[in-house]
N, C-alpha and C positions, 0 to 999 in steps of 0.2 A: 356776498351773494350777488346775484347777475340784480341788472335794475329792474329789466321785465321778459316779460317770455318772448319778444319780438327779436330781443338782443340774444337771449341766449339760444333760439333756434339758428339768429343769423351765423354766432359761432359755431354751433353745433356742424354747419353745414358745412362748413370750411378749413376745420379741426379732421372730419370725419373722414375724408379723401386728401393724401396731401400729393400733389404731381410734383414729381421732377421735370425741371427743367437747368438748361444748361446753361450757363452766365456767360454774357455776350462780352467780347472785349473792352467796350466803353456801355458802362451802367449808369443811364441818367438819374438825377436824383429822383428818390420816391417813386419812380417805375417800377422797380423789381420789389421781390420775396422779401421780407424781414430777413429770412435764416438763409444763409450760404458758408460755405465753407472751400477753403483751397488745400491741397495736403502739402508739407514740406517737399513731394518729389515732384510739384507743381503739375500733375494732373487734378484735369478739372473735377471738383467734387462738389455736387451741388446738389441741397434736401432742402426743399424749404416748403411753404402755407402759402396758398397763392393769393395773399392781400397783402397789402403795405403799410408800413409802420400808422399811417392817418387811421387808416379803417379801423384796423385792430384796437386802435388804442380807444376808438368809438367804440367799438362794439364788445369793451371790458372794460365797463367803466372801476368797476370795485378794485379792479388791481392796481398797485404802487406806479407809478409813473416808471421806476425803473426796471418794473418786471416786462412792459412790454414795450422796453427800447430793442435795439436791435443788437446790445449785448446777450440775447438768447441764441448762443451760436452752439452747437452740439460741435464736441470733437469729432476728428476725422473718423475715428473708426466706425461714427454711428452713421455716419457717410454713403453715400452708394459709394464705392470706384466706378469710373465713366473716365477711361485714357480715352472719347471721344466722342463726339457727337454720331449718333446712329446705332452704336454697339449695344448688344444685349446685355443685360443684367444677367447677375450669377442668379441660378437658382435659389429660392428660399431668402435672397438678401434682402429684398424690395419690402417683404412684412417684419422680418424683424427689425432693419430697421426704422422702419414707421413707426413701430410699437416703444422702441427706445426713444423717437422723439416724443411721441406721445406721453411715455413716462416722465420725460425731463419736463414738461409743460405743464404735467399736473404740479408737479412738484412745486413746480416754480411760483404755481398759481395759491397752493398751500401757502408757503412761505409769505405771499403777500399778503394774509391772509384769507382766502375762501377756503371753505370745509373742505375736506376730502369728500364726504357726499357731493357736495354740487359742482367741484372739479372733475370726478367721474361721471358723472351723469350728463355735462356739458361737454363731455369731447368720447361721450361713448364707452366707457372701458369700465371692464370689471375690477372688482378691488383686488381679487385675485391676482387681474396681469397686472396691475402695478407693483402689489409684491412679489412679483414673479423671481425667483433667481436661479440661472442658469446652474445644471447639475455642472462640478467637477469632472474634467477629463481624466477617466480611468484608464488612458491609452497613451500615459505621456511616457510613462518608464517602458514601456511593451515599443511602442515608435522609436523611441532613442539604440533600444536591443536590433531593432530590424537594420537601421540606419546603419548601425556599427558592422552588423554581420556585414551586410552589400556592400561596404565601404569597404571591406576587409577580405571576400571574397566576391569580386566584382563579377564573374560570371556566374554566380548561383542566380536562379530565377527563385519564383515565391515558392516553390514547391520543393526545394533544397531549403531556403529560409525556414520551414515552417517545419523540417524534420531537424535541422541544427537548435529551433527552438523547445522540440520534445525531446530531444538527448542534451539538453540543459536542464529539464524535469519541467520544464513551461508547458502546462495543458492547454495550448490555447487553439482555436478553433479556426480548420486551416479556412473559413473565408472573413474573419475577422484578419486575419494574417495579408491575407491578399486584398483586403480594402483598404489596410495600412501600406501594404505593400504601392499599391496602385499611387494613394494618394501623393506618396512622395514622388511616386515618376520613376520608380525603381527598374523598370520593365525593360528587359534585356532583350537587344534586338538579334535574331539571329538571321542569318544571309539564309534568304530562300534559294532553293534546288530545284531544278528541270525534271518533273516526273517523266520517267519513260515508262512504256509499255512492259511487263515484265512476264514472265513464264509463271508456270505453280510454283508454291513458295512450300516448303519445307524445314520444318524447323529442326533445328542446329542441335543436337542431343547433347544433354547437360550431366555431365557425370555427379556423383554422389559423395564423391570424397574427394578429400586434401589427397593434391600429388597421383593423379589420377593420366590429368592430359593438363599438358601447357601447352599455350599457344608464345608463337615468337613471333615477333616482326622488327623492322629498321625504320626509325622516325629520323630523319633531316630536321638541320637549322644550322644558322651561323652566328659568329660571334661580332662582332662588332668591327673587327677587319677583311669581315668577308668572307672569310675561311668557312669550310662546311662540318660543322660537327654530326655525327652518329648516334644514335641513341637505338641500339639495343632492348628490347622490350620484352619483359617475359613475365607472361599474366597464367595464374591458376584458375580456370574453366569452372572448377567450383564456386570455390571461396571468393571471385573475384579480383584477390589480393594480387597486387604488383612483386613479386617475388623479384624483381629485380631490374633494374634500368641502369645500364653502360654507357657511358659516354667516353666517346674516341673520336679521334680525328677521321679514322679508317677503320672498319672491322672485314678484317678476315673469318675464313671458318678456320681457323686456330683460335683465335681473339675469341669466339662464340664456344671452342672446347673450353677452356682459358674460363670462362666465365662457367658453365655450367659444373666443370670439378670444385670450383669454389663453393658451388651450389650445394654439391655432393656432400660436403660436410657439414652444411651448415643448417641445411634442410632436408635432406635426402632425393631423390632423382625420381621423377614420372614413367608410369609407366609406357606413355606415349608424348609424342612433342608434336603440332600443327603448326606448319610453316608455309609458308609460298614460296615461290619459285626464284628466291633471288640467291645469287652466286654465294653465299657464305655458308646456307643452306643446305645446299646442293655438293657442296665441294669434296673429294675423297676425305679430307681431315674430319667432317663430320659424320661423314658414313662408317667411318671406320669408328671413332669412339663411339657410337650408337651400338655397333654390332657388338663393340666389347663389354660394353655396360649393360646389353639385353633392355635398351630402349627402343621403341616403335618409332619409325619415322613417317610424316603421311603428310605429302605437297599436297597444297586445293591447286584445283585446275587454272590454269592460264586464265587472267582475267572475271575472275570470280572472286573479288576479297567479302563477298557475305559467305562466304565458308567459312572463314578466318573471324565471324562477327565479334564473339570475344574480346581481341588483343586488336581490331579495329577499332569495336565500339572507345577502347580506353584508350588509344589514339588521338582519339577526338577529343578526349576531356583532357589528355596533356598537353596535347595543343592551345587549346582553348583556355586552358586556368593555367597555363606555367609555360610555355613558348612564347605566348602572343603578349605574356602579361608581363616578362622581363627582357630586358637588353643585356647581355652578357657581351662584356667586356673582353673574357678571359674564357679559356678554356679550364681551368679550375675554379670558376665563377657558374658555367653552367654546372658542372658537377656538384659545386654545392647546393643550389637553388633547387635541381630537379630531384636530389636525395632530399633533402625537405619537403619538399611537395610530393615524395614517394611515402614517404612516412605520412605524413597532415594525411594523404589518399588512404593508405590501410588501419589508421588507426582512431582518426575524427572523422573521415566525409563519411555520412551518414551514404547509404546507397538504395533507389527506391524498389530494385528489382529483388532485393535479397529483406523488405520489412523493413527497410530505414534501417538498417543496422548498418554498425563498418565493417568493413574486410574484415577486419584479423576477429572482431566479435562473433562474426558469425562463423569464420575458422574454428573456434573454441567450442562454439554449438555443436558444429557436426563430428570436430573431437569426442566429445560427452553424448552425444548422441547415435543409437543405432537404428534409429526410425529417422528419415528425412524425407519432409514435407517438400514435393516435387511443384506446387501451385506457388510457392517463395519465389 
């Protein structure tokens, strides 16, 4: 027990506010704080009671001589960090850790013996927060899931995360997703665009069935000796699905018949094809099998690929998650990476415009289905 009410108001007062301050490179004796701490990556970390070991040990008398030597040093973690003089404090850090010195002081004051009544009641605190203990993190196996997805698909943002986590059957709630998302720094920068001025906008009429209208286009890149590969792109306007990506050194419109007879058996042929205006398109070789196969053919105008949105839009995502994301060595090196990632795209990436479903999943819907919901 304190010796009289003089001594334990003096503590109380001194106990009840504790400042930070920052430890000077030469600490004369018995000037500074009892309590200081330095962390192993030698920033300065400094919590202390602003009296000195003389005061303190006057103004508690009842405690052990070695409770209030200046072996009461709290580990680093109950610490502020301060990598400097003048920097802000994290939010929320500055109370709890006051309250974990607080806690270690009563403690300490117990063990010497004084009551836990008059340990609490001299430095303020309910018996509650000394028994206080922090809830369990229910977000450690949920964190380690996100971390793996974005480490593994490095261009998904939290909004692909959080549809790759309900088609794993995880109900989780997408701004719990994006506070975890956030906290790790996951946030995927993307290169800002020069708005221009634009005309009336019109939207792109969306057919209702597989094998309806394909759009085509030619994506560029090279291999690792410079060389330019081709990539042929032939997207279904419904289903979304990549029905198929070629890769050549050079595509003719032979090379583009060449591919689409292949098509003919394996999937059957569209009633129309949307292309732009480039030579392989254009050329007698594709006019002529069109007319013999009773396929439509229909160029967007000169300098307009929001006609084409479609087999642009997924341009951009091949670029983006399988161009940008590997170095091909080999021209049989790209051919096998972007047939992987043609596949991974129709049959796992979840897609936000069609319900978070994948390509070929929601191919099977509109198979079994003769109503389709045009707001998907």
């Amino acid at each position: 027990m304190l010796k009289d009410r003089a001594n334990q108001d003096a503590l109380c007062t001194v106990l009840r506010l504790l400042p930070l301050r920052t430890l000077p490179p030469e600490r004369p004796c018995g000037a500074w704080p009892t309590w200081a701490c330095i962390s192993a990556s030698n920033e300065r970390l400094i919590m202390c009671c602003n009296i000195c070991e003389n005061s303190f040990s006057t103004s508690c008398g009842v405690l052990q001589p070695d409770v209030s030597s200046s072996s009461i040093v709290l580990s680093s973690s109950t610490c502020l960090l301060l990598s400097g003089p003048g920097q802000s404090l994290v939010k929320g850090q500055l109370h709890s850790s006051i309250y974990r010195l607080r806690r270690a002081l009563v403690r300490e004051w117990i063990a010497g013996g004084a009551s836990e009544r008059c340990a609490l009641a001299a430095i303020g605190m309910s018996a509650s927060a000394l028994r206080y203990r922090p809830r369990e993190d229910r977000n450690v196996e949920l964190r380690e899931r996100i971390l793996a997805l974005a480490h593994r698909h490095r261009r998904y943002g939290v909004g692909m995360i959080s549809l790759k986590l309900r088609q794993e059957g995880r109900l989780v709630n997408y701004k719990r997703v994006e506070r975890l998302y956030c906290e790790q720094q996951l946030q995927v920068r993307r290169r800002t665009r020069k708005k221009v001025p634009v005309g009336e906008r019109q939207p792109l009429l969306r057919p209702t069935q597989a094998n309806q209208v394909w759009s085509m286009d030619v994506v560029f890149d090279r291999t690792a000796e410079g060389r330019a590969i081709k990539c042929l792109v032939i997207v279904d306007d419904a289903t979304h699905e990549a029905v198929a990506i070629d890769v050549e050194r050079a595509i003719s419109g032979h090379g583009v018949v060449r591919v689409l007879d292949r098509l003919a058996h394996s999937r059957g042929l569209p009633k129309m094809i949307r292309t732009d205006n480039g030579k392989e398109f254009c050329g007698k070789a594709m006019v002529a099998w069109a007319h013999a196969n009773g396929v439509q053919l229909r160029q967007i105008q000169p300098g307009k690929p929001n006609q084409n949105a479609y087999v642009e839009s997924f341009n951009g995502r091949l670029r983006d998650e399988c161009l940008n994301e590997h170095w091909f060595p080999t021209l049989l090196h790209a051919r096998t990476e972007i047939e992987r990632w043609r596949r991974e795209y129709n049959e796992h990436r979840p897609k936000k415009t069609i319900g978070g479903m994948t390509p070929a999943a929601y191919a099977q819907q509109l198979a079994n289905s003769d109503i389709i919901n045009p707001g998907l």
